[in-house]
C-alpha positions as CSV (number, residue, x, y, z in Angstrom):
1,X,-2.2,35.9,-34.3
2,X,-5.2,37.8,-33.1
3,X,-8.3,39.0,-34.7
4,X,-9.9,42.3,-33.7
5,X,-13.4,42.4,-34.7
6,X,-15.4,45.1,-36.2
7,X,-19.0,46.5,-34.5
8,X,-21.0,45.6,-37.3
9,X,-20.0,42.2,-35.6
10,X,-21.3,40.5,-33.0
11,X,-19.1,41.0,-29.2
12,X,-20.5,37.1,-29.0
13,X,-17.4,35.9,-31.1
14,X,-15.0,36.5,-29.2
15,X,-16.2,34.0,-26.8
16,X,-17.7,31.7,-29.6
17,X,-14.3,31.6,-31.0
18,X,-12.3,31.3,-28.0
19,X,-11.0,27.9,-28.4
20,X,-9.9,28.6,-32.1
21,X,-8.8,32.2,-31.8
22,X,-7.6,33.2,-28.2
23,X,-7.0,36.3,-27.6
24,X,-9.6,38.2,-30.2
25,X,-10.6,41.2,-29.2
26,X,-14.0,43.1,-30.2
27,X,-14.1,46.8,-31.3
28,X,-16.7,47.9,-28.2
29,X,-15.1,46.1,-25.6
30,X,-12.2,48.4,-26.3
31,X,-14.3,51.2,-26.0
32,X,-14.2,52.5,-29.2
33,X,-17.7,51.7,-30.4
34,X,-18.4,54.1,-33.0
35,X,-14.8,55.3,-33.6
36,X,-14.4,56.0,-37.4
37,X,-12.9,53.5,-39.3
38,X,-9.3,54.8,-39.6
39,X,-9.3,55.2,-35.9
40,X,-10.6,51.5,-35.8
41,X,-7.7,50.5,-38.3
42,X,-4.9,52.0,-36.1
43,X,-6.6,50.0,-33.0
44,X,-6.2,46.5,-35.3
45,X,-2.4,47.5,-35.8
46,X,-1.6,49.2,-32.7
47,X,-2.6,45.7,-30.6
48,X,-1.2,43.5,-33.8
49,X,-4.4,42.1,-34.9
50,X,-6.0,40.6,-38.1
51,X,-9.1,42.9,-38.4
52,X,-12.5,41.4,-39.2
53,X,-15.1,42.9,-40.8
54,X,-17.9,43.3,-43.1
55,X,-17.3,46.6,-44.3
56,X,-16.3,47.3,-47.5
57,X,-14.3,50.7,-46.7
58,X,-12.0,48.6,-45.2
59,X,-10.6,46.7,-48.1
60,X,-10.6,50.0,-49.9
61,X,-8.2,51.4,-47.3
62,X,-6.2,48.3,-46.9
63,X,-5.7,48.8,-51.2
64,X,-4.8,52.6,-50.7
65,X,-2.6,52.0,-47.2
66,X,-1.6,48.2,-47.5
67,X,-0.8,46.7,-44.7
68,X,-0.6,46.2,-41.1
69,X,-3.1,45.7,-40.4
70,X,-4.2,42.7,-42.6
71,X,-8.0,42.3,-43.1
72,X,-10.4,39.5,-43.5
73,X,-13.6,40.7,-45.6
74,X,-16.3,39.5,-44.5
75,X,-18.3,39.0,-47.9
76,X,-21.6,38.0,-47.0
77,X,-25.6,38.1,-47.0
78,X,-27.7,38.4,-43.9
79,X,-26.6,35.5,-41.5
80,X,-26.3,35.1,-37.7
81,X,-23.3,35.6,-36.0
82,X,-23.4,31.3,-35.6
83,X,-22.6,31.4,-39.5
84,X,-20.3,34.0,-39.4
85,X,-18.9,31.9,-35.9
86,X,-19.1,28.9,-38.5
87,X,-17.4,30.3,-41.6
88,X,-14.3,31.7,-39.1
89,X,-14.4,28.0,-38.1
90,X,-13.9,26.3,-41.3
91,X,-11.3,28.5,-42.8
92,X,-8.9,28.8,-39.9
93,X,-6.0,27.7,-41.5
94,X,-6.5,29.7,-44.2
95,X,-6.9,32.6,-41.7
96,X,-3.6,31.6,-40.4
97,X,-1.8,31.4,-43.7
98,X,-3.0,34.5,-44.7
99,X,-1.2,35.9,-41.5
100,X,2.1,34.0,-42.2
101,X,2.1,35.4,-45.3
102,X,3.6,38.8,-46.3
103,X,2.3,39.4,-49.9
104,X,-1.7,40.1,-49.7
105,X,-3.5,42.3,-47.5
106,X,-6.9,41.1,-47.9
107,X,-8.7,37.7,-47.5
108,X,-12.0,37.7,-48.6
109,X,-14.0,34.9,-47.2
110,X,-18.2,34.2,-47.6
């Protein structure tokens, strides 16, 4: 299981999050910064990732498409990418259910 993060995220948690998420991979460093979102949605399946984000249009898609790829809202206030590092953190098993499962689409975390 990898997790492809959106830009509205920091490129900093990927290496923040090494040890508990190898392999993540960050929206810019693929170079598709400013891609439109169903362009970033095909990069999060095409590379078989769990995409992260903050953005709501993403769990409207995943609603109207379903799944791959799976997506993990996000739902939170202003906070530093250490709390968001933090949050990732704590529910990592859940993250990893969520991607054993087949039945939801969506994990809202915050």
């Amino acid at each position: 299981m990898r997790l492809l993060f959106d830009e509205q995220l920091s490129e900093a948690l990927v290496e923040m999050l090494a040890t508990v998420f190898p392999g993540a991979l960050h929206v810019r460093r693929l170079g598709r910064g400013g891609s439109p979102d169903a362009e970033v949605r095909e990069l999060a399946r095409a590379h078989e990732c769990l995409l992260v984000t903050r953005d709501a249009d993403f769990h409207r898609m995943s609603m109207l498409r379903g799944a791959p790829p799976k997506i993990v809202w996000l739902r939170l206030g202003n906070c530093t990418t250490a709390e968001i590092a933090r949050l990732l953190t704590l529910h990592a098993d859940d993250i990893r259910a969520f991607d054993a499962q087949s039945d939801a689409t969506v994990l809202e975390l915050g």
